[in-house]
PDB file of N, CA, C and O in Angstrom:
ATOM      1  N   UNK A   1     117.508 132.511 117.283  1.00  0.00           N
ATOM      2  CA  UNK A   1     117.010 131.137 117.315  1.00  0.00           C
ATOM      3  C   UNK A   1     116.394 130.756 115.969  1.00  0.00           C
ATOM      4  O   UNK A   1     116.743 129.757 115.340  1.00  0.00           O
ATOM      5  N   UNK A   2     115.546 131.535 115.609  1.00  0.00           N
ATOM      6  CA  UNK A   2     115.092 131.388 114.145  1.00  0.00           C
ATOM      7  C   UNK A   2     115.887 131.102 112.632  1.00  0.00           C
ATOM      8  O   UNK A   2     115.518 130.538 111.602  1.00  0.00           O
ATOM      9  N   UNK A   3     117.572 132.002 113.167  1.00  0.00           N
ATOM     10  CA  UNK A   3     118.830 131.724 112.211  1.00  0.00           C
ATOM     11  C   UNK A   3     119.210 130.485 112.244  1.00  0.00           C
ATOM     12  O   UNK A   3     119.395 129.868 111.195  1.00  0.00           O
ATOM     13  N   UNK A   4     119.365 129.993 113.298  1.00  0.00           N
ATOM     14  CA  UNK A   4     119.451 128.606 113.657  1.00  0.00           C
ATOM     15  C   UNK A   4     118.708 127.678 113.416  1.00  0.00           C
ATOM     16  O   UNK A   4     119.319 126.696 112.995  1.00  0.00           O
ATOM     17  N   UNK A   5     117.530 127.543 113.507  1.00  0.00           N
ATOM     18  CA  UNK A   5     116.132 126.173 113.445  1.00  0.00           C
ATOM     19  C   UNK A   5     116.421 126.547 111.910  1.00  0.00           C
ATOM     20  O   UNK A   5     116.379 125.571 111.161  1.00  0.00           O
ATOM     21  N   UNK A   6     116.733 127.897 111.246  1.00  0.00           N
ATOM     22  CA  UNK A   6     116.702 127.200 109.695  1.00  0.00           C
ATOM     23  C   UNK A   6     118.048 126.669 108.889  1.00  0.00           C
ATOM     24  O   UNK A   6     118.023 126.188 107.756  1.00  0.00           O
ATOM     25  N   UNK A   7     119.274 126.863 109.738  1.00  0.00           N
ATOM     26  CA  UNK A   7     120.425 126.183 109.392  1.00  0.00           C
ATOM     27  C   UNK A   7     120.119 124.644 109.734  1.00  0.00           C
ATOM     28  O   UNK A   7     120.455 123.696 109.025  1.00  0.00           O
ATOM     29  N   UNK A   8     119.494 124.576 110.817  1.00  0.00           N
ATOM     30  CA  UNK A   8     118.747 122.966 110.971  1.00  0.00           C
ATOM     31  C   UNK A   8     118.494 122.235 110.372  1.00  0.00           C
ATOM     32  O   UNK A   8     119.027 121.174 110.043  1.00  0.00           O
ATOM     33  N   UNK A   9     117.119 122.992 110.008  1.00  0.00           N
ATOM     34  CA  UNK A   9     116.091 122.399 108.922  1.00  0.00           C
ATOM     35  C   UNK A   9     117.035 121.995 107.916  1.00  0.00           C
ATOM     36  O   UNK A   9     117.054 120.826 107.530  1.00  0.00           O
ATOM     37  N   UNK A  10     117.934 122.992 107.394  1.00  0.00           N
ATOM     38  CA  UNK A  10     118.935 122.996 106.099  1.00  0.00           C
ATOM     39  C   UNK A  10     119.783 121.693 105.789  1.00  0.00           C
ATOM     40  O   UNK A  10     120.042 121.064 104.763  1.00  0.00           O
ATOM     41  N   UNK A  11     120.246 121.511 107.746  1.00  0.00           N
ATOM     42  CA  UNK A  11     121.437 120.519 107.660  1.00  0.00           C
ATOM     43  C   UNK A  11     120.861 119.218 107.564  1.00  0.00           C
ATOM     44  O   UNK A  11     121.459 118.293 107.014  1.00  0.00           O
ATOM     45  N   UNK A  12     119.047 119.031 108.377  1.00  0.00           N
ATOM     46  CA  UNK A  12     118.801 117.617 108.394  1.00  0.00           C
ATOM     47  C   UNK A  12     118.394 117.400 106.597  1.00  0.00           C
ATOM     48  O   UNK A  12     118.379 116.285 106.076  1.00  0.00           O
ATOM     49  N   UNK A  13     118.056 118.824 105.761  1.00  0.00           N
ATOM     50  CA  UNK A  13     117.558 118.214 104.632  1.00  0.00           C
ATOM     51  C   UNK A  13     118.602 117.946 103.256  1.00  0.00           C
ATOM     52  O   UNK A  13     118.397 117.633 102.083  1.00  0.00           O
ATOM     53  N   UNK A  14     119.866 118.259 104.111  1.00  0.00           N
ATOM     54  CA  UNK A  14     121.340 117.935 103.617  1.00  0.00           C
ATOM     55  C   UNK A  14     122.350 116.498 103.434  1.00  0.00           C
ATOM     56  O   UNK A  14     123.139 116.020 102.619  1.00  0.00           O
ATOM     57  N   UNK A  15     121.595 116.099 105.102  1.00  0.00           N
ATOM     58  CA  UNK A  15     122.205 114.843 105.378  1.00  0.00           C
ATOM     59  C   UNK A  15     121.821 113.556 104.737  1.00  0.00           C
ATOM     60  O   UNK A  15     122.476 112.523 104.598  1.00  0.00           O
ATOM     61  N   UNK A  16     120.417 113.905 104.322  1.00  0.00           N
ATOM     62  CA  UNK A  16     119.989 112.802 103.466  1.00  0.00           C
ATOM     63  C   UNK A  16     120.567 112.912 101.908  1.00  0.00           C
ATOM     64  O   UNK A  16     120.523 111.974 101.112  1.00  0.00           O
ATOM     65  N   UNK A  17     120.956 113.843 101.703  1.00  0.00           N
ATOM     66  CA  UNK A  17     121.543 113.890 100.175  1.00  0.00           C
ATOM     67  C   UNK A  17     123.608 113.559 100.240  1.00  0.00           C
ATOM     68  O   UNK A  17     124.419 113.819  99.351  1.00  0.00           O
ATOM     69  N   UNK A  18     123.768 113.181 101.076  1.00  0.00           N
ATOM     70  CA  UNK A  18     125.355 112.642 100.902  1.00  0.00           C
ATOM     71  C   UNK A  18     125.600 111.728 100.091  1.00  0.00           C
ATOM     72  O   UNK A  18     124.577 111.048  99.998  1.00  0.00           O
ATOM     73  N   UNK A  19     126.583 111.241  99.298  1.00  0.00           N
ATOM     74  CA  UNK A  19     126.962 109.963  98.651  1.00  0.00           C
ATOM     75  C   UNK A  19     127.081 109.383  98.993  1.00  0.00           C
ATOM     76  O   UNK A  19     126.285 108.562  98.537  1.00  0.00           O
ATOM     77  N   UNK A  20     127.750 108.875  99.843  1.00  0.00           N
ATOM     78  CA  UNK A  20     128.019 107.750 100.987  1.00  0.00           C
ATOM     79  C   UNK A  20     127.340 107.903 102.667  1.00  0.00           C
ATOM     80  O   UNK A  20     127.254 108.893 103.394  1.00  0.00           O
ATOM     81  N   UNK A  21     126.885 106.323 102.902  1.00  0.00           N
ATOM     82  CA  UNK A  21     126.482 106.557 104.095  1.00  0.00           C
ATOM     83  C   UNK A  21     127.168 106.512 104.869  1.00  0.00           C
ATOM     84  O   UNK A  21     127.977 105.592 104.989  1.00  0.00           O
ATOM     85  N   UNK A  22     127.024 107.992 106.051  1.00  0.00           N
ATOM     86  CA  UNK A  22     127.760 107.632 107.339  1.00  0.00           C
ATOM     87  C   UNK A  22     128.113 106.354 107.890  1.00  0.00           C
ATOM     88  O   UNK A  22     127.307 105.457 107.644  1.00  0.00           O
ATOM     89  N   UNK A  23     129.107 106.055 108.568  1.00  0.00           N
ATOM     90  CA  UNK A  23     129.496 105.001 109.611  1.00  0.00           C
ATOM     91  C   UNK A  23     128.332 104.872 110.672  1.00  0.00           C
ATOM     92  O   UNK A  23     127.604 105.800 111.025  1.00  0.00           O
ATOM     93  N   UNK A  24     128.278 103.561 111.124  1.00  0.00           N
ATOM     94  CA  UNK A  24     127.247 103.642 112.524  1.00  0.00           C
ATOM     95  C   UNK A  24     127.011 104.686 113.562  1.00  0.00           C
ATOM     96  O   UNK A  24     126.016 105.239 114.031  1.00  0.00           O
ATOM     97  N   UNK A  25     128.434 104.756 113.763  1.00  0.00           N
ATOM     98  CA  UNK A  25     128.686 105.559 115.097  1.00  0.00           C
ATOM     99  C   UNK A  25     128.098 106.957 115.015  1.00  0.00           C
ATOM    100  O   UNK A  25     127.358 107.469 115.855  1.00  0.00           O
ATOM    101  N   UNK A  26     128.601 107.589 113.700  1.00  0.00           N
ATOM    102  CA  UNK A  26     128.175 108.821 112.919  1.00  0.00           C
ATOM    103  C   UNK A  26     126.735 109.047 112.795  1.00  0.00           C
ATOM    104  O   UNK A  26     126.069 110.068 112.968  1.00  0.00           O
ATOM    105  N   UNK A  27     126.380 107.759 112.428  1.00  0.00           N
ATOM    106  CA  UNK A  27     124.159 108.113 112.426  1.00  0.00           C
ATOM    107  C   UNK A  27     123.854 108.273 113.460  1.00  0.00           C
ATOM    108  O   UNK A  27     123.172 109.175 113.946  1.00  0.00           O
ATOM    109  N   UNK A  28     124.625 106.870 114.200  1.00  0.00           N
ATOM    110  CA  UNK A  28     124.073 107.384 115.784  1.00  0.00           C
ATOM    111  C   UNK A  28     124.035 108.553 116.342  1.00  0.00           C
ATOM    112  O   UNK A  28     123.101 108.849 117.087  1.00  0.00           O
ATOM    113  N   UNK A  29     124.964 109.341 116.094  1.00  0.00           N
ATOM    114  CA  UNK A  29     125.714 110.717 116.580  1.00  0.00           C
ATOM    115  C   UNK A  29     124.501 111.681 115.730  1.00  0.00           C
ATOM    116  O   UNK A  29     124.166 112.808 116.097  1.00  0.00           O
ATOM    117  N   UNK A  30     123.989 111.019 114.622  1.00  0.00           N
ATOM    118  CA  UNK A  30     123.502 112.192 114.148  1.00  0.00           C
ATOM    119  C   UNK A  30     121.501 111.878 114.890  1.00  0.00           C
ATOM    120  O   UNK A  30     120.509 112.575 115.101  1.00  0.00           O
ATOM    121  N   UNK A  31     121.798 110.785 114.990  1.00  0.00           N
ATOM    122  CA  UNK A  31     120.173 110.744 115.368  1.00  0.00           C
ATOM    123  C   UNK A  31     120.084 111.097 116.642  1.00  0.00           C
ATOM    124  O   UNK A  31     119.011 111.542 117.050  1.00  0.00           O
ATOM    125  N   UNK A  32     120.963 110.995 117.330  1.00  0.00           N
ATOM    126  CA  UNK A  32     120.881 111.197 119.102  1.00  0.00           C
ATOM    127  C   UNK A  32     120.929 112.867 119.009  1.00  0.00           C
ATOM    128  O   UNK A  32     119.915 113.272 119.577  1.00  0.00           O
ATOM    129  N   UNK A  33     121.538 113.730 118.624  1.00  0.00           N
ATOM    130  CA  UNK A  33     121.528 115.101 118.394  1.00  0.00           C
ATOM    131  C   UNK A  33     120.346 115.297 117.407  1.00  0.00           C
ATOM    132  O   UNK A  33     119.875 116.434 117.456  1.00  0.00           O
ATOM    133  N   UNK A  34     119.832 114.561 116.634  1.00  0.00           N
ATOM    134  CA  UNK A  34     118.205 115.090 116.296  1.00  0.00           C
ATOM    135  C   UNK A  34     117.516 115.046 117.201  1.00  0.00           C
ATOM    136  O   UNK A  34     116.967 116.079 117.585  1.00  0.00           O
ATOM    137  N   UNK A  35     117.292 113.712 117.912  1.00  0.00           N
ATOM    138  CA  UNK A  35     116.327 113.864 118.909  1.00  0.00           C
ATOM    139  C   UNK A  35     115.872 114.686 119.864  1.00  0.00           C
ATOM    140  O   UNK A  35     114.775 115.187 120.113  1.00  0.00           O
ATOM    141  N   UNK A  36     117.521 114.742 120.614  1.00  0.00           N
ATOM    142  CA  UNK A  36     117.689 115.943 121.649  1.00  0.00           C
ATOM    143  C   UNK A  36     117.112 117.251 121.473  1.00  0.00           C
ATOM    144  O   UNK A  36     116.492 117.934 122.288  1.00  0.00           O
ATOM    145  N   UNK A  37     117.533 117.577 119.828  1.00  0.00           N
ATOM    146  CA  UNK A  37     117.120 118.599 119.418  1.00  0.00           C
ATOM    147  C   UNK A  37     115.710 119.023 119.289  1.00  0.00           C
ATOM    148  O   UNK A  37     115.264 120.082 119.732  1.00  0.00           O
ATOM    149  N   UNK A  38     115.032 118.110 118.640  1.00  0.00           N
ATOM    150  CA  UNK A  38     113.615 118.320 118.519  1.00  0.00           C
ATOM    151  C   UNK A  38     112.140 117.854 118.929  1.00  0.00           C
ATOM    152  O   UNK A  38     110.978 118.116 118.617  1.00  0.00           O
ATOM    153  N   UNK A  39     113.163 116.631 120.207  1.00  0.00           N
ATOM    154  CA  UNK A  39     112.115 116.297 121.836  1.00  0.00           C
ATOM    155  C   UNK A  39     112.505 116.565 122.718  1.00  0.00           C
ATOM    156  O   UNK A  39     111.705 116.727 123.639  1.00  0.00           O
ATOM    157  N   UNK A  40     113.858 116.761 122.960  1.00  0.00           N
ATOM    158  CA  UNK A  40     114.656 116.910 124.761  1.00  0.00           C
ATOM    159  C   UNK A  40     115.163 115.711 124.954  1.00  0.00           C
ATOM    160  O   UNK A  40     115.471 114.883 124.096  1.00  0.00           O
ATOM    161  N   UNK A  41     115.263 115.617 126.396  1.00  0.00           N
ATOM    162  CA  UNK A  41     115.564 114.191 126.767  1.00  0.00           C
ATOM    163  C   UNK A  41     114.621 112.814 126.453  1.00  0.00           C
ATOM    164  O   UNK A  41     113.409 112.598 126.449  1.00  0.00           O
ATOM    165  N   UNK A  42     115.535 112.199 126.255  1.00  0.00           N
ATOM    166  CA  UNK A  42     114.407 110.750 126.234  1.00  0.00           C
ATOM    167  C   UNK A  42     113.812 110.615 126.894  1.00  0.00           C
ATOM    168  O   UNK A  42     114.010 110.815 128.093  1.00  0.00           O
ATOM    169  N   UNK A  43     112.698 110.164 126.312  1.00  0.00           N
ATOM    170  CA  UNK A  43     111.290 110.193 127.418  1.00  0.00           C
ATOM    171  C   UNK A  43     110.137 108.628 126.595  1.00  0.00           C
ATOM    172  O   UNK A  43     108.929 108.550 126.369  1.00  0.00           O
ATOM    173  N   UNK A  44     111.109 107.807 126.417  1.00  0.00           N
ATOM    174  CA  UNK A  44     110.250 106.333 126.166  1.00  0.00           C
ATOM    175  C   UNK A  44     111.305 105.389 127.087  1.00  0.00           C
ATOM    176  O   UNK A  44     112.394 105.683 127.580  1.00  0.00           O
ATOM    177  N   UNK A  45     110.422 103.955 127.120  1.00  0.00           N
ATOM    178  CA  UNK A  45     111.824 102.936 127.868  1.00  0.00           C
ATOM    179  C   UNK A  45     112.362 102.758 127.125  1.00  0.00           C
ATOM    180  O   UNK A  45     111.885 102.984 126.013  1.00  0.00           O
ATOM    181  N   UNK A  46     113.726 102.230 127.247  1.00  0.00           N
ATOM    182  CA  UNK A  46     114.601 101.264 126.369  1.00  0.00           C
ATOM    183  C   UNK A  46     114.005 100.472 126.020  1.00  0.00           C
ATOM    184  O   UNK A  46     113.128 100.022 126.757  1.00  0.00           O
ATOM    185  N   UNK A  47     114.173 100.054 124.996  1.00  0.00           N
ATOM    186  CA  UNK A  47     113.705  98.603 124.087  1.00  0.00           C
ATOM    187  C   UNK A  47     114.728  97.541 124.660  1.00  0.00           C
ATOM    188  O   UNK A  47     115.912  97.537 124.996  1.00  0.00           O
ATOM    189  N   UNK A  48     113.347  96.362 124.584  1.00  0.00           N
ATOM    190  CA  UNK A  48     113.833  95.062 124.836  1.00  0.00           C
ATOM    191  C   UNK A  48     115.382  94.694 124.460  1.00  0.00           C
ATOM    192  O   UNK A  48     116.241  95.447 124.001  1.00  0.00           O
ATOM    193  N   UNK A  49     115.484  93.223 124.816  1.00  0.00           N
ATOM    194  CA  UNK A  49     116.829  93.271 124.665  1.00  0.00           C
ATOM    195  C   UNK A  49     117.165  92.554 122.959  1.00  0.00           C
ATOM    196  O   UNK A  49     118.227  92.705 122.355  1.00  0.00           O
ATOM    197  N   UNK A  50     116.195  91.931 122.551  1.00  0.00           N
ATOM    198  CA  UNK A  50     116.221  91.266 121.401  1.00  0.00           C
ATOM    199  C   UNK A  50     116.529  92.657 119.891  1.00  0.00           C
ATOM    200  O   UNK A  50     117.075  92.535 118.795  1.00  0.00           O
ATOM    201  N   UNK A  51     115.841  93.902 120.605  1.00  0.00           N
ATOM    202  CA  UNK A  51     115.587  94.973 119.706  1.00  0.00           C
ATOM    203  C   UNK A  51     117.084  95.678 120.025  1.00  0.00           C
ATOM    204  O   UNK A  51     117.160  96.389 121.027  1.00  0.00           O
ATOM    205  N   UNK A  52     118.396  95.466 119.092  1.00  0.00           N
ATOM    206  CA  UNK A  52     119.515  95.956 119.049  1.00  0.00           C
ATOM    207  C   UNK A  52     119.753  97.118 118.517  1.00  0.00           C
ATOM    208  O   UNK A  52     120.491  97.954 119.039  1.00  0.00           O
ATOM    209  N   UNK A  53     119.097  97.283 117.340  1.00  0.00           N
ATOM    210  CA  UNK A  53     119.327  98.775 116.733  1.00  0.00           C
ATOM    211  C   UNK A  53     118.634  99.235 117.603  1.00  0.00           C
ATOM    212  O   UNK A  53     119.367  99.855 118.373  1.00  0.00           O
ATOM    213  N   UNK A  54     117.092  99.298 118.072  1.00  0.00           N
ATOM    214  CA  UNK A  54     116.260 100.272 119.180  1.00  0.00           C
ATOM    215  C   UNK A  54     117.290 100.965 120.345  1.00  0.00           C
ATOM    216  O   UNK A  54     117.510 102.102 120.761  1.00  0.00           O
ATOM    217  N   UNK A  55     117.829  99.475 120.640  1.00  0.00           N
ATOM    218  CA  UNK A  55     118.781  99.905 122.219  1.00  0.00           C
ATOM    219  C   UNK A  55     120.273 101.287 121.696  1.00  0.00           C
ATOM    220  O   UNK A  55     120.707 102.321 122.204  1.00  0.00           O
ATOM    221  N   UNK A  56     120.561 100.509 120.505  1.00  0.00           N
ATOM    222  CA  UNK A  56     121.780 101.039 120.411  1.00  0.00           C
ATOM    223  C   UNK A  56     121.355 102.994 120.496  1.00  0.00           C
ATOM    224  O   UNK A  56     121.910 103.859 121.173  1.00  0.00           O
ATOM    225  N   UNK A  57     120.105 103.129 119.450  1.00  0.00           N
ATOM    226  CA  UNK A  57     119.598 104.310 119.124  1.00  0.00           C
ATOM    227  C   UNK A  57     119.056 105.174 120.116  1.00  0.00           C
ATOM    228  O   UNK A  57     118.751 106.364 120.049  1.00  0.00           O
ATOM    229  N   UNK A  58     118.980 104.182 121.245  1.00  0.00           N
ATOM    230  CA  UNK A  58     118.177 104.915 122.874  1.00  0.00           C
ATOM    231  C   UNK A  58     119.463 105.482 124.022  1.00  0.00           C
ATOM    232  O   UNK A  58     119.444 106.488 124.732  1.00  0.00           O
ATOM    233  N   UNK A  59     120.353 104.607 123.908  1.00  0.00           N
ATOM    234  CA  UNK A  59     121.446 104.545 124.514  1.00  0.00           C
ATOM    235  C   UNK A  59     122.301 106.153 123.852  1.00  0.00           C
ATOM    236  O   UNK A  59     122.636 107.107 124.555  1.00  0.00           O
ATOM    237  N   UNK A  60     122.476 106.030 122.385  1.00  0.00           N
ATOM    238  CA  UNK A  60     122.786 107.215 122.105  1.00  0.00           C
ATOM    239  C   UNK A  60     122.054 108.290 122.161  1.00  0.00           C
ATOM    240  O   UNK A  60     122.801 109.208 122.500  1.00  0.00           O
ATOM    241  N   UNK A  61     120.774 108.743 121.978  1.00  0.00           N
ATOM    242  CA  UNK A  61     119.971 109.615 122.591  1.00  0.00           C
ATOM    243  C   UNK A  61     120.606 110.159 124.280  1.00  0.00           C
ATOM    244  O   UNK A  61     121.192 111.203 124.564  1.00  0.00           O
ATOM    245  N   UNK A  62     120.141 108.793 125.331  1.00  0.00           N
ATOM    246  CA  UNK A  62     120.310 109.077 126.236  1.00  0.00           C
ATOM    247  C   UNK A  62     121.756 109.762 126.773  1.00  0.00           C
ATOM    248  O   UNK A  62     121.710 110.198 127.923  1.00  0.00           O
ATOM    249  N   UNK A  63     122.990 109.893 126.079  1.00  0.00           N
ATOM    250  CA  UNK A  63     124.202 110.008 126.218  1.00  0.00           C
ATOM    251  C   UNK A  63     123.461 111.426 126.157  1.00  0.00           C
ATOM    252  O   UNK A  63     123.191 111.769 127.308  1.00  0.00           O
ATOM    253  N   UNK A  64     123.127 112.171 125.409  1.00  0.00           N
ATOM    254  CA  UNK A  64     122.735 113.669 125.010  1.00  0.00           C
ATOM    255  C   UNK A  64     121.833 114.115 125.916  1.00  0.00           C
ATOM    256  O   UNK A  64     121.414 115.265 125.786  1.00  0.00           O
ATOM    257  N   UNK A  65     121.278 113.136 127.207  1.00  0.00           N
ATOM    258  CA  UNK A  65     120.043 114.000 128.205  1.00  0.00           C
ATOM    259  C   UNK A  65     120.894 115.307 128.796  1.00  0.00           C
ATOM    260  O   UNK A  65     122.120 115.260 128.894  1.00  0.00           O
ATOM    261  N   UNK A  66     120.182 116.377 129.148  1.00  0.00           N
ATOM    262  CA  UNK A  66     120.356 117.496 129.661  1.00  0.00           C
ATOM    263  C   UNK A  66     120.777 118.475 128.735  1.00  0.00           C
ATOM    264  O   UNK A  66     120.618 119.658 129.034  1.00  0.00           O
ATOM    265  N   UNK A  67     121.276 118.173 127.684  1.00  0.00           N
ATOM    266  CA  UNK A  67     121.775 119.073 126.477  1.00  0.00           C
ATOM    267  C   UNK A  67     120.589 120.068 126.055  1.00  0.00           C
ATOM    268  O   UNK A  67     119.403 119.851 125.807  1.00  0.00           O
ATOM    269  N   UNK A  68     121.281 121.126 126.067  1.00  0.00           N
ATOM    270  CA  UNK A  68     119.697 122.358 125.549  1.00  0.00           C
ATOM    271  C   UNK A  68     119.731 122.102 123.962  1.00  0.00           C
ATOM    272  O   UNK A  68     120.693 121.776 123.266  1.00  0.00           O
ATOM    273  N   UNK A  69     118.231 122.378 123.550  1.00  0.00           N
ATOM    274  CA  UNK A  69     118.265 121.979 122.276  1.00  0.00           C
ATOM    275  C   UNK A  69     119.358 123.035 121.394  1.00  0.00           C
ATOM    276  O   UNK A  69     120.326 122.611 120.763  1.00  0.00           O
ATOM    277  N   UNK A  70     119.099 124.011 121.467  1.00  0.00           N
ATOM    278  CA  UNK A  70     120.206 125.111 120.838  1.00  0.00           C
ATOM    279  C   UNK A  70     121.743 124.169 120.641  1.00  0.00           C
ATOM    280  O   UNK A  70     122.361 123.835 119.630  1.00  0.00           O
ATOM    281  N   UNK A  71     122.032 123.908 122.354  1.00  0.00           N
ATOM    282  CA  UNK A  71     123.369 123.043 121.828  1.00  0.00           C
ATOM    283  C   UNK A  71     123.549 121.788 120.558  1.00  0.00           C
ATOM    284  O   UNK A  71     124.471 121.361 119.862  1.00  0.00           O
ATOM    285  N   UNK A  72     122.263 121.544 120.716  1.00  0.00           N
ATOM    286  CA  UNK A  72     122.005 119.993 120.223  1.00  0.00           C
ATOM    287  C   UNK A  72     121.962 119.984 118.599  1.00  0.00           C
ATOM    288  O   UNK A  72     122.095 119.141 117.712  1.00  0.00           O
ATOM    289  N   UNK A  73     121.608 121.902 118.722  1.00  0.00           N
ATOM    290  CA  UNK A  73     121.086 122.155 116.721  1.00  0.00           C
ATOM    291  C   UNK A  73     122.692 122.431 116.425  1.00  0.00           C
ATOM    292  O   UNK A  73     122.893 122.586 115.220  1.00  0.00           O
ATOM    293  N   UNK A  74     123.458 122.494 116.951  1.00  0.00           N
ATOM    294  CA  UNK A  74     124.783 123.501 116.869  1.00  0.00           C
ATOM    295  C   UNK A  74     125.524 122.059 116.423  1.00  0.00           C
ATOM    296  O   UNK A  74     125.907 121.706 115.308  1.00  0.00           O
ATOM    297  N   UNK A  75     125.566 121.538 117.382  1.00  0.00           N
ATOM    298  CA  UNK A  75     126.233 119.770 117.256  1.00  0.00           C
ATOM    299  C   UNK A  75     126.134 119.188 116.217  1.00  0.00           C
ATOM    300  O   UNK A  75     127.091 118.569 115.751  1.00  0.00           O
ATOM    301  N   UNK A  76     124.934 119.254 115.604  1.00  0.00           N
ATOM    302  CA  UNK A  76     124.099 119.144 114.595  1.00  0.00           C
ATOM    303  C   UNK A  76     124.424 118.943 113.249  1.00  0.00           C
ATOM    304  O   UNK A  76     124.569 118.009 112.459  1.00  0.00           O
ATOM    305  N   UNK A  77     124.515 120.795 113.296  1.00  0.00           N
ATOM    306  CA  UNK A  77     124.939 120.939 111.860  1.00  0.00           C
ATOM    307  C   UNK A  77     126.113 121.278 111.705  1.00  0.00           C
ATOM    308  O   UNK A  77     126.508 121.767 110.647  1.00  0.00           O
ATOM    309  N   UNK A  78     126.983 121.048 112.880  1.00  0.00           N
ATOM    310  CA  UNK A  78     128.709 121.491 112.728  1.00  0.00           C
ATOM    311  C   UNK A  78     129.012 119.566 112.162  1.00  0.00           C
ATOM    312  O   UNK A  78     129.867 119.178 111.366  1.00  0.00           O
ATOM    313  N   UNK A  79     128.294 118.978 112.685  1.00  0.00           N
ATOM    314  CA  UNK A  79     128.773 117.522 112.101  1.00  0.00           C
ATOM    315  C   UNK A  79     127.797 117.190 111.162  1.00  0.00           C
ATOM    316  O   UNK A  79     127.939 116.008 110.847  1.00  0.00           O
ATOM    317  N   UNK A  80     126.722 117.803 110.488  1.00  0.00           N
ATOM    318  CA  UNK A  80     126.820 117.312 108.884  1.00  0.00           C
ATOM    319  C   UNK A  80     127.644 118.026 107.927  1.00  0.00           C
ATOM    320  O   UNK A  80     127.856 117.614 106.786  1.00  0.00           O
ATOM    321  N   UNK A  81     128.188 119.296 108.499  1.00  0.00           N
ATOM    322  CA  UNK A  81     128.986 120.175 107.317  1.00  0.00           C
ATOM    323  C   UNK A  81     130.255 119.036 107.549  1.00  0.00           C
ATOM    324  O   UNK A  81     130.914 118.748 106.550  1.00  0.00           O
ATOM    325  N   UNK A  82     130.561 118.465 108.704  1.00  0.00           N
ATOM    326  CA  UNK A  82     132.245 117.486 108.439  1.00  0.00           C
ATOM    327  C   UNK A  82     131.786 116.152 107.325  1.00  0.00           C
ATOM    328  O   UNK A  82     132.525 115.513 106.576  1.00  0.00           O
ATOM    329  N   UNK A  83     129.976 115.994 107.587  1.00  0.00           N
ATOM    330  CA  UNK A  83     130.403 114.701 106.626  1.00  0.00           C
ATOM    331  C   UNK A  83     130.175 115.013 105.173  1.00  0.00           C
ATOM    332  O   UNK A  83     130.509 114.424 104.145  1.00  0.00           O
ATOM    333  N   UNK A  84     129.295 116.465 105.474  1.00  0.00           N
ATOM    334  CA  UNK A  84     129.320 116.981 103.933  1.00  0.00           C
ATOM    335  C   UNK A  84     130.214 116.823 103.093  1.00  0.00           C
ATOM    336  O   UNK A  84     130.017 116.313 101.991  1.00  0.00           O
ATOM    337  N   UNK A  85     132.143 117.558 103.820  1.00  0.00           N
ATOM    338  CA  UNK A  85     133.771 117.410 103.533  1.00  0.00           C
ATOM    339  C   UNK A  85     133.791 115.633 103.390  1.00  0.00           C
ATOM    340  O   UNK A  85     134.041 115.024 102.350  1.00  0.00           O
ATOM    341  N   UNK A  86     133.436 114.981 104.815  1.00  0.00           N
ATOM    342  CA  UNK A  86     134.194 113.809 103.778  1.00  0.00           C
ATOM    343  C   UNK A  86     133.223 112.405 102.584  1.00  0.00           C
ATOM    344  O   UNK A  86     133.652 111.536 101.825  1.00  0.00           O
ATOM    345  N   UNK A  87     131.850 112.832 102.978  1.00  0.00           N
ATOM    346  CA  UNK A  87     131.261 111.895 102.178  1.00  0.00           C
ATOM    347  C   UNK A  87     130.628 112.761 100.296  1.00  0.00           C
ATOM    348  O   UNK A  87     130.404 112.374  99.149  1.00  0.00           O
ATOM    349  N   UNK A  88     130.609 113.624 100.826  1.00  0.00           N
ATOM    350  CA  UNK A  88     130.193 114.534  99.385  1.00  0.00           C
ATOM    351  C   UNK A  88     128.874 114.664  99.577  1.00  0.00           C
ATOM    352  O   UNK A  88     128.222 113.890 100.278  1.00  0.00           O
ATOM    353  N   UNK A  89     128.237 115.993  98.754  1.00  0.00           N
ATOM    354  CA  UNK A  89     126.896 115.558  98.694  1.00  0.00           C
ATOM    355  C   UNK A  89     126.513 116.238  96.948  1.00  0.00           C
ATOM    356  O   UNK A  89     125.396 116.082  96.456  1.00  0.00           O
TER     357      UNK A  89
END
């Protein structure tokens, strides 16, 4: 577990150094597998309806409830090493 939380640490302090920013779908993907990873399931309400990025960002979280965090670190950093390949870092 410890090999892992530091390939983590590695990949979230990776993802911020890419050249190009991910696609929507892709942040989403990457923030909903942070979360999971390092709170569990969602555990606030959805945001109002006026608050679109909030919803969009809760909605993807929530797609990931029940996921063990282990899965969630794995998900993780197997999809910043793909955007590592296609955005550069």
């Amino acid at each position: 577990m410890a090999d892992l939380q530091a390939k983590f640490d590695a990949a979230a302090a990776e993802v911020k150094q890419l050249k190009a920013k991910p696609s929507d779908d892709e942040m989403l993907l990457l923030y909903s597998l942070f979360k999971q990873a390092t709170v569990g399931d969602v555990n606030t309400a959805r945001p109002g309806m006026l608050d679109f990025t909030g919803k969009a960002k809760w909605d993807a979280w929530e797609k990931q409830k029940g996921k063990s965090k282990e899965d969630s670190m794995s998900e993780y950093i197997k999809l910043v090493e793909e955007l590592k390949q296609k955005h550069g870092i």
